[in-house]
C-alpha positions in Angstrom: 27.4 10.7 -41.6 31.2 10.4 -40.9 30.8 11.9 -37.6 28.0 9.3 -36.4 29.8 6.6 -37.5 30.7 5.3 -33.6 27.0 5.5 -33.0 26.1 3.4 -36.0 28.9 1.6 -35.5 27.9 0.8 -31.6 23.9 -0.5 -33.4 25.5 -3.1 -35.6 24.6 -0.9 -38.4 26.9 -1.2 -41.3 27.1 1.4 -43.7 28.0 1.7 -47.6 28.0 4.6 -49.9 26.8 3.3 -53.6 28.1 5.1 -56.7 27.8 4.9 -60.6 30.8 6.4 -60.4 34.0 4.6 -62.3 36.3 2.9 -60.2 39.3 5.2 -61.1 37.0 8.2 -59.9 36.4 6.3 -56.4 40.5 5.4 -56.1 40.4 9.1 -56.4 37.7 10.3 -53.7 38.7 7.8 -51.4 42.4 9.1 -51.3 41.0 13.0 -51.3 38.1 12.2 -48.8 38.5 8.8 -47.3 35.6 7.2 -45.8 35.0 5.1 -43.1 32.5 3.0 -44.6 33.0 0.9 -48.1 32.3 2.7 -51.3 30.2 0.0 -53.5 29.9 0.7 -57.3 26.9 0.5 -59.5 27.5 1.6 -62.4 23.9 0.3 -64.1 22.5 2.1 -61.4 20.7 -1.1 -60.4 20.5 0.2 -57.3 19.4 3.7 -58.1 16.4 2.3 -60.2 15.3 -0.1 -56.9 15.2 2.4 -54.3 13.0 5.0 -56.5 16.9 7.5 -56.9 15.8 9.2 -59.9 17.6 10.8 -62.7 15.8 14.8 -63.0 16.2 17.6 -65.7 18.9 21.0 -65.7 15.7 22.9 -63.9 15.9 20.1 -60.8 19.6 20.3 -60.3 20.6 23.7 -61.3 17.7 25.4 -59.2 17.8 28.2 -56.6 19.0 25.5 -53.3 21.5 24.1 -55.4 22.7 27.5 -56.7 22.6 29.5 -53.1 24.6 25.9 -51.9 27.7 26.6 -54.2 27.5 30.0 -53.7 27.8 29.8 -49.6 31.1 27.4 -50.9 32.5 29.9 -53.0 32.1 32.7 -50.5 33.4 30.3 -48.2 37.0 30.1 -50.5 35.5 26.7 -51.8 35.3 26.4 -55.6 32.8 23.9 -57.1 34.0 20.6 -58.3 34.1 19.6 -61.5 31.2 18.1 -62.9 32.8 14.6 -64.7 30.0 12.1 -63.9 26.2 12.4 -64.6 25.1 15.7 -62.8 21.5 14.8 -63.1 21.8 11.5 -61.7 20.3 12.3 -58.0 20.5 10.5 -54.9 19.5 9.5 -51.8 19.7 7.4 -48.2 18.3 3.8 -47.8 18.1 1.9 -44.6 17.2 -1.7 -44.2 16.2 -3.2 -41.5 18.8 -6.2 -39.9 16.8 -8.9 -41.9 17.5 -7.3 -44.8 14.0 -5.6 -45.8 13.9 -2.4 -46.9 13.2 -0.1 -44.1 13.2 3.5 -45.2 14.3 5.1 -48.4 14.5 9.0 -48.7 14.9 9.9 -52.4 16.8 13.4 -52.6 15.3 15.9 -54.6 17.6 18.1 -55.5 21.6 17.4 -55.2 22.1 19.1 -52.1 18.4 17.9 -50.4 19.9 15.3 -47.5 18.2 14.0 -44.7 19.5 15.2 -41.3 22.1 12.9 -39.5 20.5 12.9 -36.7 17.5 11.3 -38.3 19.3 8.8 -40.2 20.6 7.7 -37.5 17.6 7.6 -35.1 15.9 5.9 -38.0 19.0 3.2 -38.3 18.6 2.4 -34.9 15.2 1.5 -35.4 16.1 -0.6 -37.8 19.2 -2.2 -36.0 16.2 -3.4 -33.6 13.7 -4.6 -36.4 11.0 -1.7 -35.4 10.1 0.0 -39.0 6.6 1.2 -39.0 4.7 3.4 -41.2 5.4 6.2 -38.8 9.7 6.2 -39.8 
């Protein structure tokens, strides 16, 4: 989404990643990999519960996308990172709507399952305008 953010940024839309992660561990990814929206921790996973982001067995996250993913990364001179937080804990992207209703939630399911930017941000400028419909 880093590379969208002038479009979203042009809606009004405001973005925020949302972690479990500690705080150290986000000190630590934002000086790595800053982004250019504010990280928000939540580390009871309040959050996580609310939008339907579940938690999945070692057969969900260590299955054949997730293996052919770090695979392409390793071929790629990429190593895998080292698994310090909850690996089974997956996630997802939530949009709502400029009066603050939940819009459009798209649970992953798998770690590396992600909606398309594109999409997300077609689907944020719906909501920028207040036009969610059953169709999104």
């Amino acid at each position: 989404m880093r590379e969208r953010q002038p479009e979203l940024d042009a809606l009004g839309v405001r973005v925020f990643a949302v972690t479990f992660e500690s705080e150290a561990r986000v000190r630590e990814f934002q000086a790595r990999a800053p982004l250019p929206f504010p990280v928000l921790r939540d580390p009871c996973r309040v959050a996580y519960r609310a939008f339907g982001l579940e938690r999945r067995g070692p057969t969900t996250v260590w299955n054949i996308p997730t293996l052919w993913f770090y695979l392409r990364r390793l071929l790629r001179g990429q190593p895998p990172p080292r698994i310090r937080a909850d690996p089974f804990q997956l996630g997802g992207d939530v949009i709502l709507s400029a009066d603050g209703r939940r819009g459009w939630a798209y649970a992953s399911r798998d770690p590396v399952d992600r909606p398309s930017a594109d999409g997300v941000v077609a689907l944020a400028s719906r909501a920028a305008r207040h036009r969610f419909d059953d169709n999104a």
